[in-house]
C-alpha positions, 0 to 999 in steps of 0.5 A, spaced: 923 064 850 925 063 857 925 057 861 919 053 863 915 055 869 920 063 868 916 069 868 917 075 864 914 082 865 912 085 859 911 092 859 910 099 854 908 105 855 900 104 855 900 096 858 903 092 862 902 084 862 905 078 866 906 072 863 907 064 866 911 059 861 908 053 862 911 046 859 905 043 856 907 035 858 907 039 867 901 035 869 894 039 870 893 041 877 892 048 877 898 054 877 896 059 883 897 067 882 895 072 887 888 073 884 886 067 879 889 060 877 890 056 871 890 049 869 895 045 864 893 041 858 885 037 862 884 031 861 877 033 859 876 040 857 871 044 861 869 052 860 864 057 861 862 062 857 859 068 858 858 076 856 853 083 857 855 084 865 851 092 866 852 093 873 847 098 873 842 092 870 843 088 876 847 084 881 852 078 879 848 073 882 851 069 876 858 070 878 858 067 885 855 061 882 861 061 876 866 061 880 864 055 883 864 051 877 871 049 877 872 050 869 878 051 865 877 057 863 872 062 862 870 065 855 867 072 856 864 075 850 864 083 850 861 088 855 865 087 860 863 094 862 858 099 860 858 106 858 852 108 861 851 113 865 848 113 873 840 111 872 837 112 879 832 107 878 836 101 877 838 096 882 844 099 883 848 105 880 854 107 876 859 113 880 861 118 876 855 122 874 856 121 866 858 117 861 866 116 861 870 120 856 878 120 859 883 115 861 881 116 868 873 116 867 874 109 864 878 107 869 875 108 874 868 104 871 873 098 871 875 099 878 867 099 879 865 093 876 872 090 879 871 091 886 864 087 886 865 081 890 863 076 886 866 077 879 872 077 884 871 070 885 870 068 878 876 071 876 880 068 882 876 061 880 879 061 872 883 065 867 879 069 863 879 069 855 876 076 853 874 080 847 870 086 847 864 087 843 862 096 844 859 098 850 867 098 853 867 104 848 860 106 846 854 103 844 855 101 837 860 105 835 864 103 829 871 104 827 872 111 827 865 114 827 861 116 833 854 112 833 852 119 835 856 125 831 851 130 833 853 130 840 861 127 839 865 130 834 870 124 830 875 128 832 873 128 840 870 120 840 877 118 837 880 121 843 875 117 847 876 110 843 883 111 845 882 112 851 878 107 853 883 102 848 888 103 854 883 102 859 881 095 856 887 094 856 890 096 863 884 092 866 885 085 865 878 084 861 843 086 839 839 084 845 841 078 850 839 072 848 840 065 848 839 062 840 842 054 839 840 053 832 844 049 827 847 052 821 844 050 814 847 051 807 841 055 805 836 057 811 831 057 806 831 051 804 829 046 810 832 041 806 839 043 806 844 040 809 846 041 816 854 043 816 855 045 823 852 048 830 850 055 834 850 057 841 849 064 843 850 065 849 846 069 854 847 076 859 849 075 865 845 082 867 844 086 861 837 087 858 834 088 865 830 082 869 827 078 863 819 078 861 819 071 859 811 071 857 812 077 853 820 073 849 815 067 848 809 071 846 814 074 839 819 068 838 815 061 840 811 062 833 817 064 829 822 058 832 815 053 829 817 056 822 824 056 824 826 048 823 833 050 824 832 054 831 833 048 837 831 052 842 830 059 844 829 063 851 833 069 854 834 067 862 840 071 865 847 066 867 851 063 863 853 056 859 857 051 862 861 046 856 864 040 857 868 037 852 872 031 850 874 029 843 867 025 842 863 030 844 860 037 847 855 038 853 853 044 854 849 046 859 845 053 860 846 056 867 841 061 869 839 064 875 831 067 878 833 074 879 839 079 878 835 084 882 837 080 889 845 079 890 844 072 891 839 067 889 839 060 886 843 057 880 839 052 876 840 048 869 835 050 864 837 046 858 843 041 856 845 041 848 849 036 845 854 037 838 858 030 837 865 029 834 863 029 826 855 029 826 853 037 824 848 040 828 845 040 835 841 037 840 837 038 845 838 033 850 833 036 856 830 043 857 825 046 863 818 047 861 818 054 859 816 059 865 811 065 863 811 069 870 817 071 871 819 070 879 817 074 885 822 079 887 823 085 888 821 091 882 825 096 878 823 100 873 825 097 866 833 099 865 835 102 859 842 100 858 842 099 850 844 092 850 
């Protein structure tokens, strides 16, 4: 096990890995690394969540504001890279000049998102709990299979899968939405009872600049017939969660515009879910904006979120 406050490297042929022995009963100020810091045991429990970061979408405009946040930890929910190759009309570009394949083209990917300035703040900020969804292999993939088998045969795509694995794991790790719902026993029937609650958190860049008159337009007349849907909206951020053992506020943080590097971070919604009351409510929310906000233009990016 090791002493507390003792670090071990550990290492195989394909990772390598550091980790810090905390005593549980060390008081919460933060343990400090080159490059990130942690907390032990809060009083109050505070965290983000966050997922769906395509470079190519747009700018980490959330990310600045995320780092400033001063959270516990952050939870990122898959798509930490995407696959894609360089589309020339988006904000910004992939390098390379296709999708990657080998170890090092993944790499290299990592490397790219990596060095913007603004996801370095928010992993230098908090530790990051990460899990990977599919773009940090390829879209929709599914065990051994390639999503397109005409162009990539199962024998070359496991070799890419494999290499990507190693990446992912060398590089410190449907449609962005944000639904919060509760969660019935039997969804067609309203008077079901209520057994818990879902928040599904937004992108931070993926799906491109929102069109918020066209999101409304489809699904305002679907969540009027859905009385389980609380809310509904696809702003590009990130939820801010504050827990303690009564209670949870999250609140949705979103940003005008991912097509200019910087921009401001403002509080759309806040939900609420109490320590032994199933479901979830809506504490506040912005009325619903139907012209999205005058920045510059792209064309629609299509990165396969």
């Amino acid at each position: 096990m090791g002493k507390p406050g003792a670090v071990r490297l550990l290492r195989s042929g394909v990772a390598r890995a550091v980790r810090l022995r905390i005593p549980l009963n060390h008081p919460p100020p933060p343990w400090a690394w080159r490059g990130g810091r942690a907390r032990s045991r809060p009083a109050r429990l505070r965290f983000a969540f966050a997922s769906c970061q395509d470079f190519q979408a747009g700018y980490y405009t959330a990310h600045r504001h995320l780092a400033a946040e001063d959270v516990a930890f952050v939870a990122f929910l898959g798509d930490y890279i995407y696959e894609n190759g360089p589309i020339p009309a988006a904000p910004r570009q992939h390098t390379g000049t296709g999708e990657p394949y080998t170890l090092a083209e993944y790499r290299d990917r990592y490397a790219q998102y990596k060095a913007d300035p603004d996801l370095q703040a928010a992993h230098a900020a908090a530790p990051w709990v990460v899990t990977l969804d599919d773009h940090e292999i390829d879209n929709n993939w599914a065990g051994p299979l390639p999503p397109d088998p005409a162009r990539q045969p199962p024998a070359a795509f496991r070799a890419r899968r494999a290499a990507a694995f190693q990446a992912y794991c060398r590089a410190d790790r449907g449609p962005p939405r944000t639904w919060v719902c509760d969660l019935r026993t039997d969804f067609d029937d309203p008077s079901s009872p209520v057994v818990g609650a879902e928040l599904t958190g937004i992108s931070l860049t993926s799906g491109g600049h929102p069109d918020p008159a066209a999101f409304h337009a489809t699904y305002d007349p679907i969540m009027a017939e859905s009385p389980h849907w609380k809310y509904a909206d696809l702003q590009r951020g990130y939820v801010l969660c504050d827990v303690t053992p009564e209670r949870m506020v999250s609140a949705l943080r979103v940003v005008d515009t991912i097509w200019l590097p910087s921009s401001p971070i403002r509080t759309s919604a806040r939900f609420l879910v109490e320590a032994g009351v199933p479901g979830v409510s809506v504490l506040r929310q912005e009325p619903a904006r139907t012209r999205p906000i005058a920045t510059p233009q792209y064309p629609a990016v299509n990165d396969k979120p």
